[in-house]
PyMOL commands that place a pseudoatom at each C-alpha (Angstrom):
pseudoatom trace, name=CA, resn=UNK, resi=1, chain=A, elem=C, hetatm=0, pos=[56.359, 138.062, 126.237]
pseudoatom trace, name=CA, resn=UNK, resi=2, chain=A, elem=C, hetatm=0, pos=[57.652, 134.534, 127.220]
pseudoatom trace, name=CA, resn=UNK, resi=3, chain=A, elem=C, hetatm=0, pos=[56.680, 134.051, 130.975]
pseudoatom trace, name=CA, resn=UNK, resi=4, chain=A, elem=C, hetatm=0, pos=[57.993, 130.979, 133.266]
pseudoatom trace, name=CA, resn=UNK, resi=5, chain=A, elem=C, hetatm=0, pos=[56.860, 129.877, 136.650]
pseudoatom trace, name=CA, resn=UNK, resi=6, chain=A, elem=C, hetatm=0, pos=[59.386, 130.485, 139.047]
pseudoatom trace, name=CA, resn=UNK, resi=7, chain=A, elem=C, hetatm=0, pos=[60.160, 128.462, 142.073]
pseudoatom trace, name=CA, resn=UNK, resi=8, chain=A, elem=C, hetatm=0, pos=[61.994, 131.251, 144.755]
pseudoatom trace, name=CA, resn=UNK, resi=9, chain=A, elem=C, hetatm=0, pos=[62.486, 130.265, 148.370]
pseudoatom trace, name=CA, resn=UNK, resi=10, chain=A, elem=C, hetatm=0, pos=[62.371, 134.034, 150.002]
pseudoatom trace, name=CA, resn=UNK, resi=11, chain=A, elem=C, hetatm=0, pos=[62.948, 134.828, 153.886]
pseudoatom trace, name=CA, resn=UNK, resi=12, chain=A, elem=C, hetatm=0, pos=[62.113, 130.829, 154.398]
pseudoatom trace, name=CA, resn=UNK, resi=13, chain=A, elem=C, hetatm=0, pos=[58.767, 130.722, 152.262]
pseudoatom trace, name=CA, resn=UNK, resi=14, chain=A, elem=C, hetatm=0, pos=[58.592, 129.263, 148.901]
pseudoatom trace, name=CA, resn=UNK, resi=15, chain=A, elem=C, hetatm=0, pos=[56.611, 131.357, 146.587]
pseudoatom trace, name=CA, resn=UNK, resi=16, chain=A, elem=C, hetatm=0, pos=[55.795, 130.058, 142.985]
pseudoatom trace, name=CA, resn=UNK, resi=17, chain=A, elem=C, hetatm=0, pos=[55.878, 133.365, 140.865]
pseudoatom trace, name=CA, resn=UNK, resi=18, chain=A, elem=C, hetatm=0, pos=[55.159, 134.056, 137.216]
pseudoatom trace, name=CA, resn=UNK, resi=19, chain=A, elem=C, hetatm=0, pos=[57.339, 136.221, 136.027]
pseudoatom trace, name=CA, resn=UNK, resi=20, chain=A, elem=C, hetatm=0, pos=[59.295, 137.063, 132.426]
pseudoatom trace, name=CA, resn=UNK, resi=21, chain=A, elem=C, hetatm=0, pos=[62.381, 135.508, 131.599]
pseudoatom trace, name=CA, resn=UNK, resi=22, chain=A, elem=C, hetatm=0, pos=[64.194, 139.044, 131.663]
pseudoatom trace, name=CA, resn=UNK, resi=23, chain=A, elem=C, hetatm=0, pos=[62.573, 140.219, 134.807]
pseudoatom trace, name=CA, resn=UNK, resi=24, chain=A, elem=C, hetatm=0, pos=[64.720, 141.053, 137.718]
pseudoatom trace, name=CA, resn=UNK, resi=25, chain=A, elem=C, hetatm=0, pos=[64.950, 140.182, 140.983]
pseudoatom trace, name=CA, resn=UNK, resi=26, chain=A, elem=C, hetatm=0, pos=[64.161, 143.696, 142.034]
pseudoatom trace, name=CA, resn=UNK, resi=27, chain=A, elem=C, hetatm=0, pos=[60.735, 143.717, 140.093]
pseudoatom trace, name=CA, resn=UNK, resi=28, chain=A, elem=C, hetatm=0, pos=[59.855, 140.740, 141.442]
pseudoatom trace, name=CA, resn=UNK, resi=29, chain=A, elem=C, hetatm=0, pos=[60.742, 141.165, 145.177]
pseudoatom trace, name=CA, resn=UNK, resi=30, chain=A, elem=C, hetatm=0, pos=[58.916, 144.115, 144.844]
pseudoatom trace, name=CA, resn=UNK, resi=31, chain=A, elem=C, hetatm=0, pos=[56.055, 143.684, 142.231]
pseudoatom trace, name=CA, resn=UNK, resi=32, chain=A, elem=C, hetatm=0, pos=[55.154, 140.376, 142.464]
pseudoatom trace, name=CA, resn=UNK, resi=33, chain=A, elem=C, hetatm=0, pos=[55.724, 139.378, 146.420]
pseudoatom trace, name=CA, resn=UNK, resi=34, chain=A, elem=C, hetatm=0, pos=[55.402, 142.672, 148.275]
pseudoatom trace, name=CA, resn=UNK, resi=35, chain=A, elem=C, hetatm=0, pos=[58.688, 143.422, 149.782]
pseudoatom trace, name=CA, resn=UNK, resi=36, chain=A, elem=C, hetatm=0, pos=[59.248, 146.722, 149.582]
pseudoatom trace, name=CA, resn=UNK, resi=37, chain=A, elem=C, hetatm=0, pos=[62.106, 147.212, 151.610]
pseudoatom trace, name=CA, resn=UNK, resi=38, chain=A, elem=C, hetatm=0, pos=[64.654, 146.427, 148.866]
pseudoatom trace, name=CA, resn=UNK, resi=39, chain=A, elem=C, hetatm=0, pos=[64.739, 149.567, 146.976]
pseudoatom trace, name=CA, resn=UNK, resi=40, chain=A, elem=C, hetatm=0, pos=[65.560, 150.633, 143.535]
pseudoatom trace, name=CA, resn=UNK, resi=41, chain=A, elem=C, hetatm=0, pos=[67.452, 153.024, 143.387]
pseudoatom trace, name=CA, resn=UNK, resi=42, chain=A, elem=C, hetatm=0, pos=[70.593, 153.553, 139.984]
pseudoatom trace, name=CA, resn=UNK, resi=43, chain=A, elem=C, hetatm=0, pos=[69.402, 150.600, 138.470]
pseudoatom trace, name=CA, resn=UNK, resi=44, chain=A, elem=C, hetatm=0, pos=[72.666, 150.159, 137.350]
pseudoatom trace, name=CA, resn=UNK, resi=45, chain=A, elem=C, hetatm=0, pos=[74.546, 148.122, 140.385]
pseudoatom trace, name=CA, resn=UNK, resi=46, chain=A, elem=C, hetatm=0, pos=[75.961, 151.182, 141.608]
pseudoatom trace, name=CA, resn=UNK, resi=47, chain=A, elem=C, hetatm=0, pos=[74.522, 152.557, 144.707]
pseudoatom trace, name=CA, resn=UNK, resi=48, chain=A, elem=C, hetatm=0, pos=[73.462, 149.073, 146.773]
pseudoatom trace, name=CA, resn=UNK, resi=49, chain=A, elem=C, hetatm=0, pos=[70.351, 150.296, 147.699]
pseudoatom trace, name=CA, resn=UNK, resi=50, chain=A, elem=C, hetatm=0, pos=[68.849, 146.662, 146.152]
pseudoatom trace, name=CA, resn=UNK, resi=51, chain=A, elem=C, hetatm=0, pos=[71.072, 144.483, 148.487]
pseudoatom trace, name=CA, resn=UNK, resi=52, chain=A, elem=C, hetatm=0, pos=[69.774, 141.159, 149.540]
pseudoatom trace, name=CA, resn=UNK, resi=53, chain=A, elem=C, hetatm=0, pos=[71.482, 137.995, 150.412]
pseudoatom trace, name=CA, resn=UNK, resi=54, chain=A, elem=C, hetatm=0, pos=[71.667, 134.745, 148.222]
pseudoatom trace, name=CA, resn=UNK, resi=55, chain=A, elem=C, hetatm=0, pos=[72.610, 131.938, 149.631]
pseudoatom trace, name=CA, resn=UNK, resi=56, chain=A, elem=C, hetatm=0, pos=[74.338, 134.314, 152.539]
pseudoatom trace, name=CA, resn=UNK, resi=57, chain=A, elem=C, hetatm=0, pos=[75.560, 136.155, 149.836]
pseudoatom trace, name=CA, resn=UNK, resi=58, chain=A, elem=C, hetatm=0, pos=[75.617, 140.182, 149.251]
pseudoatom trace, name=CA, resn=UNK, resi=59, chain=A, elem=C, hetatm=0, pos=[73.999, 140.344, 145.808]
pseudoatom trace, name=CA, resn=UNK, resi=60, chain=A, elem=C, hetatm=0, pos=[72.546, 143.742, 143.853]
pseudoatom trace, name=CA, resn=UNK, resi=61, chain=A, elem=C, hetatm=0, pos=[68.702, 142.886, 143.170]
pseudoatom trace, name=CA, resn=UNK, resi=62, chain=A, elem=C, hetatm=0, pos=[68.391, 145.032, 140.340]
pseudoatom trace, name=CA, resn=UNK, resi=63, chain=A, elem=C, hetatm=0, pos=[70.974, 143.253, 138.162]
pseudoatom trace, name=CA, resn=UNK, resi=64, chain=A, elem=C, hetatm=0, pos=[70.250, 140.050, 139.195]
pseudoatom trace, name=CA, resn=UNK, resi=65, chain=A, elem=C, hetatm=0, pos=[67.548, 137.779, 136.739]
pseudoatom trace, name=CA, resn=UNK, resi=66, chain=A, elem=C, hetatm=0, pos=[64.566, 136.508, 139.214]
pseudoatom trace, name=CA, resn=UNK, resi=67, chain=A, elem=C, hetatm=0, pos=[65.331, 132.931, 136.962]
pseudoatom trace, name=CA, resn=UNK, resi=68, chain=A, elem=C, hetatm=0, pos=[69.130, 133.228, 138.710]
pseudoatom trace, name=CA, resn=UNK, resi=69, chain=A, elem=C, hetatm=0, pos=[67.755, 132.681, 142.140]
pseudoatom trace, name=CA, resn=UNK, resi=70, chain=A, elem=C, hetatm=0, pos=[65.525, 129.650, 141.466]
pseudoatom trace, name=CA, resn=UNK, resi=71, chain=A, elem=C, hetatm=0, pos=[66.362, 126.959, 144.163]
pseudoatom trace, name=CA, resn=UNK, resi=72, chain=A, elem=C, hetatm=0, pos=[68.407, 129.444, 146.141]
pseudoatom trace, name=CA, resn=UNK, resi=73, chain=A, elem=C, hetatm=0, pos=[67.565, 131.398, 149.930]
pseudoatom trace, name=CA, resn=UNK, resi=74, chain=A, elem=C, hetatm=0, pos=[67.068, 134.701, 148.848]
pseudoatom trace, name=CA, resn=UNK, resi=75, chain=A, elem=C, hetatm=0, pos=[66.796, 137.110, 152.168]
pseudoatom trace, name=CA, resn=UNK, resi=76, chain=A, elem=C, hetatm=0, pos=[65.693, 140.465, 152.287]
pseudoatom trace, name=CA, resn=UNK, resi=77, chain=A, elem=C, hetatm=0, pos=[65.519, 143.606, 154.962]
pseudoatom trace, name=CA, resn=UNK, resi=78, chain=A, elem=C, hetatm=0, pos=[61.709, 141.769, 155.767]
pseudoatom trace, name=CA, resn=UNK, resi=79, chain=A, elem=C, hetatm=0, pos=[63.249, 138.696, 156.694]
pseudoatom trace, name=CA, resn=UNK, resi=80, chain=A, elem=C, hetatm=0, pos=[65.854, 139.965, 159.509]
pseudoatom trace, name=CA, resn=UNK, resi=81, chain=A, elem=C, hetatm=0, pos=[63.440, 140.442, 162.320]
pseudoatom trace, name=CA, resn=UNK, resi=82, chain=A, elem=C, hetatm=0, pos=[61.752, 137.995, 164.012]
pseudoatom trace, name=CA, resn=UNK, resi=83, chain=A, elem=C, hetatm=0, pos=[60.322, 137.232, 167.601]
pseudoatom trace, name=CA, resn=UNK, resi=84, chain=A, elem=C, hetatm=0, pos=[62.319, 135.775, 169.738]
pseudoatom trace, name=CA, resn=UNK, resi=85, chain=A, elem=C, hetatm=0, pos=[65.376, 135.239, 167.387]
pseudoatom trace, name=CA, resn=UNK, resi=86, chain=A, elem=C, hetatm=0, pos=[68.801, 135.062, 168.256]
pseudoatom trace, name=CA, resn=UNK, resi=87, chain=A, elem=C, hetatm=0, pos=[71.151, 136.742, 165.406]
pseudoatom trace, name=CA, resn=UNK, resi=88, chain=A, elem=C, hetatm=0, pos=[74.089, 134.919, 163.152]
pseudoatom trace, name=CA, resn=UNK, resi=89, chain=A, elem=C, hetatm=0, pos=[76.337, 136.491, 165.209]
pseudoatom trace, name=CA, resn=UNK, resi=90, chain=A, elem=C, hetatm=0, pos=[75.504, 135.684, 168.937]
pseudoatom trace, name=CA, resn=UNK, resi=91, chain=A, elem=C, hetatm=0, pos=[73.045, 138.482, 170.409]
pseudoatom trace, name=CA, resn=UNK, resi=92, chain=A, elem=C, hetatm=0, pos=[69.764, 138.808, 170.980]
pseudoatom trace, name=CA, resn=UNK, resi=93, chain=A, elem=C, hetatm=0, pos=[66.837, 139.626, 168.796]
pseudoatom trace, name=CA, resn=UNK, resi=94, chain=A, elem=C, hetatm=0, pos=[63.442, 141.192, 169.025]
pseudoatom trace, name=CA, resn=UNK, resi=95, chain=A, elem=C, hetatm=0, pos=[64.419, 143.723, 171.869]
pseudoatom trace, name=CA, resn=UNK, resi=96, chain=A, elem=C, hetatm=0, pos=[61.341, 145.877, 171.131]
pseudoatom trace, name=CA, resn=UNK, resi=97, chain=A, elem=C, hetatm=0, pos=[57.594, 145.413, 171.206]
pseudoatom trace, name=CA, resn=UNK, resi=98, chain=A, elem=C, hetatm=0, pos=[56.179, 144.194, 167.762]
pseudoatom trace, name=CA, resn=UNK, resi=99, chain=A, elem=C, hetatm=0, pos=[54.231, 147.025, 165.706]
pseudoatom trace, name=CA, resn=UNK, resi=100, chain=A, elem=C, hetatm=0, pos=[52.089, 144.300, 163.341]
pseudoatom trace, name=CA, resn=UNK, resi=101, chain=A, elem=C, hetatm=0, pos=[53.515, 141.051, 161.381]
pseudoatom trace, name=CA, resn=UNK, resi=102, chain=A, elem=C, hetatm=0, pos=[55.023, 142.543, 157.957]
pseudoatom trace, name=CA, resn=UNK, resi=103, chain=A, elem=C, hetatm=0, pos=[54.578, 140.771, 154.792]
pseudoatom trace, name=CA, resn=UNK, resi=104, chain=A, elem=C, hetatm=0, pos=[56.501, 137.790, 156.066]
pseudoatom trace, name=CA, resn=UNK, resi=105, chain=A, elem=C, hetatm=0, pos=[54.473, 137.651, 159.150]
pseudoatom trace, name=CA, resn=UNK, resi=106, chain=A, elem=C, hetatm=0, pos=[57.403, 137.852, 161.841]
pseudoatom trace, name=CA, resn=UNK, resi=107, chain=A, elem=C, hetatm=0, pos=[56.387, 140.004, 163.931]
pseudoatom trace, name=CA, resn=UNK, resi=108, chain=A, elem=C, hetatm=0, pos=[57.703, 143.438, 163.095]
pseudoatom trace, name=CA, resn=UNK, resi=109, chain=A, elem=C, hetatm=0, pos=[60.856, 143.503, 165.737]
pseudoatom trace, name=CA, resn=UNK, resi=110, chain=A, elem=C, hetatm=0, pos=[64.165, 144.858, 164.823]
pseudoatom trace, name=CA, resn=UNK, resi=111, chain=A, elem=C, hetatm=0, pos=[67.226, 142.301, 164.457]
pseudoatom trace, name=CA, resn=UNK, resi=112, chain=A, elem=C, hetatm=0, pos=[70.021, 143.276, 166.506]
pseudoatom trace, name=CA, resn=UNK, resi=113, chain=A, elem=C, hetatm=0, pos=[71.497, 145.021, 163.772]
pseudoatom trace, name=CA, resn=UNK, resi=114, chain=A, elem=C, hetatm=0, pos=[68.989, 146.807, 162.748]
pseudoatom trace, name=CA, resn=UNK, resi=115, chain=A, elem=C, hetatm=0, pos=[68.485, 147.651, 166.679]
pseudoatom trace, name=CA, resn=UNK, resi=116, chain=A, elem=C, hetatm=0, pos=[71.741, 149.143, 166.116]
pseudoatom trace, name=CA, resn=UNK, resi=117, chain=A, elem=C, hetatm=0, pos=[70.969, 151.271, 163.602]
pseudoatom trace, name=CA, resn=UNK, resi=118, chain=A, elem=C, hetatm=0, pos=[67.901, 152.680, 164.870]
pseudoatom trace, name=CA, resn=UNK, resi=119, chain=A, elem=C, hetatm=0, pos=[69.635, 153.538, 168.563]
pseudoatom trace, name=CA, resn=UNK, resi=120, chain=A, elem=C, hetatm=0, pos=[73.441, 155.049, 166.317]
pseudoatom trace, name=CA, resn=UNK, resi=121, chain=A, elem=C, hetatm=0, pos=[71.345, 157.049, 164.572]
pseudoatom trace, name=CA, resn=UNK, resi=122, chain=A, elem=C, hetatm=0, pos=[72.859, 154.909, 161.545]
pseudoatom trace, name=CA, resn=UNK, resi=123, chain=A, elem=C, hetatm=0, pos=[69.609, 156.134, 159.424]
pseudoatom trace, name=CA, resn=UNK, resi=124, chain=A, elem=C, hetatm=0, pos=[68.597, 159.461, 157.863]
pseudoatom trace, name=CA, resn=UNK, resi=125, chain=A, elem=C, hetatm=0, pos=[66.426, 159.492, 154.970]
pseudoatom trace, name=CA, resn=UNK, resi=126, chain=A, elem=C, hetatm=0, pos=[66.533, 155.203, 154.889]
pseudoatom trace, name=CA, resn=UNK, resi=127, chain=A, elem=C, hetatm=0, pos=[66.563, 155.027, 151.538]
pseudoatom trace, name=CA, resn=UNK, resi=128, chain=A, elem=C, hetatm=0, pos=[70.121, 153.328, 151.662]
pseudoatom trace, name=CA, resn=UNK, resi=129, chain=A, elem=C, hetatm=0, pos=[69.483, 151.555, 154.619]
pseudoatom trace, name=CA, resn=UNK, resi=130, chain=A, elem=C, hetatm=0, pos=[68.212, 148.491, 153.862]
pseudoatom trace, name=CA, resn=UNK, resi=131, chain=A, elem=C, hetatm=0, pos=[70.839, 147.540, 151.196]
pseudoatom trace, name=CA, resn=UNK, resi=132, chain=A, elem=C, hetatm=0, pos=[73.389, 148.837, 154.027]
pseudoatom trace, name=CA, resn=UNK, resi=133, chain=A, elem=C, hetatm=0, pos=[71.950, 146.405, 156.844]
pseudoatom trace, name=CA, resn=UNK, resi=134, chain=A, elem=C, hetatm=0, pos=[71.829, 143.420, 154.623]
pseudoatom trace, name=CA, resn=UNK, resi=135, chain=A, elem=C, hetatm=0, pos=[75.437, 143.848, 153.444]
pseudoatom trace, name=CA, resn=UNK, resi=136, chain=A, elem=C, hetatm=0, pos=[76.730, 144.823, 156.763]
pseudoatom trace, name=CA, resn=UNK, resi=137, chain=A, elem=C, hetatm=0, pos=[74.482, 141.475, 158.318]
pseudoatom trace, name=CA, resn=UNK, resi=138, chain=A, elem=C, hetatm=0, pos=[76.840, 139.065, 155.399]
pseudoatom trace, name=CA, resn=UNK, resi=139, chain=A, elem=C, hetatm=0, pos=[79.474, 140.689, 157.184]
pseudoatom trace, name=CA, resn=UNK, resi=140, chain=A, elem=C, hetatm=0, pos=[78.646, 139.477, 160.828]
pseudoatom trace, name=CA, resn=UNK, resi=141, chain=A, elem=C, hetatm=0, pos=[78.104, 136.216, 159.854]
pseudoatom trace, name=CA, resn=UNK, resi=142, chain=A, elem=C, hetatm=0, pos=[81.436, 135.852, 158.218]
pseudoatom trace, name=CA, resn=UNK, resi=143, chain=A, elem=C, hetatm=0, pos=[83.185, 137.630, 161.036]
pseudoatom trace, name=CA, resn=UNK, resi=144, chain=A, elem=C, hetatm=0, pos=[81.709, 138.443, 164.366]
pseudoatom trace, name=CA, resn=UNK, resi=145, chain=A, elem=C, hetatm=0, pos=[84.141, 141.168, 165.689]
pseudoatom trace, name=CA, resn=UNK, resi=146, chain=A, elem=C, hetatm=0, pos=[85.113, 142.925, 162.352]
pseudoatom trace, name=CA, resn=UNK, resi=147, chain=A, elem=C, hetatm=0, pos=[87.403, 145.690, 162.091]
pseudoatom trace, name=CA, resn=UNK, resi=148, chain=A, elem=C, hetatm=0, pos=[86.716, 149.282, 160.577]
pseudoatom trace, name=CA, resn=UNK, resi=149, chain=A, elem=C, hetatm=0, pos=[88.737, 148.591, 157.604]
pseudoatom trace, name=CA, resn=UNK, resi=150, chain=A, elem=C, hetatm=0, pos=[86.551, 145.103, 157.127]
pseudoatom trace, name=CA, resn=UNK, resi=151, chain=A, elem=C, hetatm=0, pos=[83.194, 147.164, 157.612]
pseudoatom trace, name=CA, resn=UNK, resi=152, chain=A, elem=C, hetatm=0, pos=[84.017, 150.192, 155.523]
pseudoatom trace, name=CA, resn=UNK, resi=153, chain=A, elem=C, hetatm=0, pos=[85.552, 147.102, 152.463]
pseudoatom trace, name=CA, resn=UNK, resi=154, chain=A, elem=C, hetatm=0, pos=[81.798, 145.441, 153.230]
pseudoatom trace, name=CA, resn=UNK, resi=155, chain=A, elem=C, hetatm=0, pos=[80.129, 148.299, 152.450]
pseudoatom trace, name=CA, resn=UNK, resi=156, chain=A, elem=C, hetatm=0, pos=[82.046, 150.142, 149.938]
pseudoatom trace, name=CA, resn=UNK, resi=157, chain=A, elem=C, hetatm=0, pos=[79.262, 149.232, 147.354]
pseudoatom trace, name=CA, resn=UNK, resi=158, chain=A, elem=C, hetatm=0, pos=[76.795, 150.791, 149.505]
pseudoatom trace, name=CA, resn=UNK, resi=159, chain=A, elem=C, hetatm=0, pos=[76.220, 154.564, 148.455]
pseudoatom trace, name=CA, resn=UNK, resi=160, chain=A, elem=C, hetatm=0, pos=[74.889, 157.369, 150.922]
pseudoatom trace, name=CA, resn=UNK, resi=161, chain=A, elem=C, hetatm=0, pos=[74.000, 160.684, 151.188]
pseudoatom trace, name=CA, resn=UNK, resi=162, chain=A, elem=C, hetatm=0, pos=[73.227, 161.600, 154.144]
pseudoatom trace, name=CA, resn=UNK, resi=163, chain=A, elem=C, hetatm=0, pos=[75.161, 160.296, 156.900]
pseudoatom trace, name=CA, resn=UNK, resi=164, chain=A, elem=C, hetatm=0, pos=[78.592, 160.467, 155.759]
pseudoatom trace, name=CA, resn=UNK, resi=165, chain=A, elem=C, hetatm=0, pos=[79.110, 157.145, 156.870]
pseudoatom trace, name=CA, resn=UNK, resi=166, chain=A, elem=C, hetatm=0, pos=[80.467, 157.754, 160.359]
pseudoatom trace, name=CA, resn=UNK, resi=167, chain=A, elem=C, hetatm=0, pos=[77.044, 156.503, 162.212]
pseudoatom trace, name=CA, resn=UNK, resi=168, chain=A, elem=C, hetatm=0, pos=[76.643, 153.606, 159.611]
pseudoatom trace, name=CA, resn=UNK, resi=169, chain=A, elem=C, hetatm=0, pos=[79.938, 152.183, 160.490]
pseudoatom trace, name=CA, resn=UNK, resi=170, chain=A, elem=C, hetatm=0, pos=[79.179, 152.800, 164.312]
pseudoatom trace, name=CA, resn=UNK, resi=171, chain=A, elem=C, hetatm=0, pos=[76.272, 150.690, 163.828]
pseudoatom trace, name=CA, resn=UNK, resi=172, chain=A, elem=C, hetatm=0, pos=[77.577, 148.277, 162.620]
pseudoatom trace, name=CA, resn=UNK, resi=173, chain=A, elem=C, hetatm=0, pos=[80.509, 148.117, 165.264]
pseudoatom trace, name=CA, resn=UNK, resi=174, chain=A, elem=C, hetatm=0, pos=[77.119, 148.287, 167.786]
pseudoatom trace, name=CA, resn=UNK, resi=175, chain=A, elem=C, hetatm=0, pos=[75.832, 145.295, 166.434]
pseudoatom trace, name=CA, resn=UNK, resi=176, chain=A, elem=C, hetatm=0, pos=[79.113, 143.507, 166.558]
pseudoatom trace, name=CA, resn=UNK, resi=177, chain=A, elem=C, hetatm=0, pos=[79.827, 144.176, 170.311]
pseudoatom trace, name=CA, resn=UNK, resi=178, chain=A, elem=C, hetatm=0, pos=[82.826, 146.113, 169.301]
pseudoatom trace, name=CA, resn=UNK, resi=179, chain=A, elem=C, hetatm=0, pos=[84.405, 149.278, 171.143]
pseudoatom trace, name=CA, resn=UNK, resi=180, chain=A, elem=C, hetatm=0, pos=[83.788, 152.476, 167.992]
pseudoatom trace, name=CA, resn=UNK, resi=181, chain=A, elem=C, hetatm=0, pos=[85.442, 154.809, 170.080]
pseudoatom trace, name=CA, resn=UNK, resi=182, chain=A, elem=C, hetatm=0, pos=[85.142, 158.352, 169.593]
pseudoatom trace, name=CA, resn=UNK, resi=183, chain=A, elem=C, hetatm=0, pos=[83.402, 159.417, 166.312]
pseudoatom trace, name=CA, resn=UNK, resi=184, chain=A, elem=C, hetatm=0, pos=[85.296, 161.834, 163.675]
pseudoatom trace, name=CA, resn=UNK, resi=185, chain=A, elem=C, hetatm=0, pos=[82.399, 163.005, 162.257]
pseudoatom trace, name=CA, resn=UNK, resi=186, chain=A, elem=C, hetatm=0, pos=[78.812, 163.501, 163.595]
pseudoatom trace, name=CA, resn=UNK, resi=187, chain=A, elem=C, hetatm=0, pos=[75.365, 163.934, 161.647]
pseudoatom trace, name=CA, resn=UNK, resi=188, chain=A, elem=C, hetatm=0, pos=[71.989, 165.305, 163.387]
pseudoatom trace, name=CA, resn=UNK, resi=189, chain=A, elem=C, hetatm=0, pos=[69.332, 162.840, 164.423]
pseudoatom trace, name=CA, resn=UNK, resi=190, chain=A, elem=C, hetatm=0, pos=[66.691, 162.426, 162.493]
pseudoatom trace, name=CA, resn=UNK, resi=191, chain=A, elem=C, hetatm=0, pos=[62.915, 161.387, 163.700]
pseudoatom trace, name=CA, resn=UNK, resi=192, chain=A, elem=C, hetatm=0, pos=[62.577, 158.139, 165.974]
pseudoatom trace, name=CA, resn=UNK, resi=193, chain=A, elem=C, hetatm=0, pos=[59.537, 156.964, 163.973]
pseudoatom trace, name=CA, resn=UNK, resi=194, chain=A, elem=C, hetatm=0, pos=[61.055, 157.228, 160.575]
pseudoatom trace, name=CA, resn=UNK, resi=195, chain=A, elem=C, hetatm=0, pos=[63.985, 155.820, 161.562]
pseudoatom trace, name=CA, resn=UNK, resi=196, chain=A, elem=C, hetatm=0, pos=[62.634, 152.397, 163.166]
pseudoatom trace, name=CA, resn=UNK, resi=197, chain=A, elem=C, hetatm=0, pos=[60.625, 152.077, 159.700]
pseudoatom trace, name=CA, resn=UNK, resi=198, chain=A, elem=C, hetatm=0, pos=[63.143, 152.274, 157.618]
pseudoatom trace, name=CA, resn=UNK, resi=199, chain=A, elem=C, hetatm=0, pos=[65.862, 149.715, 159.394]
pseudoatom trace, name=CA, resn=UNK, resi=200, chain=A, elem=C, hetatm=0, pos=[62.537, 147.444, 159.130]
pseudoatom trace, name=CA, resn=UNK, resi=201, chain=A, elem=C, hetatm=0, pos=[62.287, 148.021, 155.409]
pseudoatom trace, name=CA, resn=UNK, resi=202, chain=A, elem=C, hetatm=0, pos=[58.801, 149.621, 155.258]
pseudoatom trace, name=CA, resn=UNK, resi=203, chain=A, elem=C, hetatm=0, pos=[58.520, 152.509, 153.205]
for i in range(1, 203): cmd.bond("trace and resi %d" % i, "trace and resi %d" % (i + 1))
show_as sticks, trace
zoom trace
């Protein structure tokens, strides 16, 4: 098996990674530097559960060759949260105490969108979640006061099963400062704990 030393430039560190020619960004992300919090999930570049950014850039992990990335800022779910940060889009960051430094070493506090998806109930099971924050944080830095139809178009290649959507999109609107107004559709809570991991990425 042909292997190649790759140059990647993830959450603002450079990593030099050997990895196969055919290996994929998912395997790698995961595999080789420890981020966990994309997930795998169709394999296929249906559900978005693999989301990251490139170059600011929604982009599904698992069909996406680790080689493609070489030179280019590849963010994941890790690399939202920091101390002290103020977000893309104008508010705020870190509102909560840190829990440990993740595998980035930032600190473990929530973004403000992911903030807003741990207080709109916005996660259930999390395995969607990350790919969901990271497209709906291209979003916000594109437009800062989006409309439904723009979040719902953002996220259309973002599969879940749990919430039906309602509390995702809420978040989202959280995040942005806008007004969601009454909800059509409601979902129970799930637990505090495993919610605030999962908008982090850990498993």
């Amino acid at each position: 098996m042909t292997r190649r030393l790759l140059s990647l430039r993830v959450n603002g560190r450079s990593h030099d990674v050997a990895a196969a020619d055919h290996a994929l960004l998912v395997d790698v992300l995961r595999d080789s530097l420890g981020l966990t919090g994309t997930k795998q999930g169709c394999d296929g570049g249906e559900c978005g559960a693999c989301t990251v950014l490139v170059d600011g850039e929604p982009r599904l992990a698992c069909i996406t060759l680790a080689a493609q990335v070489e030179g280019r800022a590849v963010e994941t779910i890790e690399g939202l949260a920091g101390p002290g940060r103020m977000s893309p889009h104008g508010r705020s960051e870190g509102r909560i105490p840190p829990r440990g430094d993740g595998p980035q070493g930032q600190g473990g506090r929530m973004s403000a969108l992911q903030q807003a998806f741990h207080e709109k109930l916005g996660t259930q099971c999390g395995f969607c979640t990350p790919g969901m924050v990271m497209a709906a944080e291209a979003l916000l830095r594109r437009v800062a006061d989006p409309s439904e139809a723009q979040i719902r178009e953002a996220l259309a290649g973002n599969l879940c099963r749990c919430t039906g959507y309602v509390k995702i999109i809420e978040s989202v609107q959280a995040a942005a400062g806008v007004d969601a107004g009454p909800p059509q559709v409601d979902s129970p809570p799930a637990g505090g704990g495993r919610r605030a991991a999962a908008v982090r990425g850990q498993p």
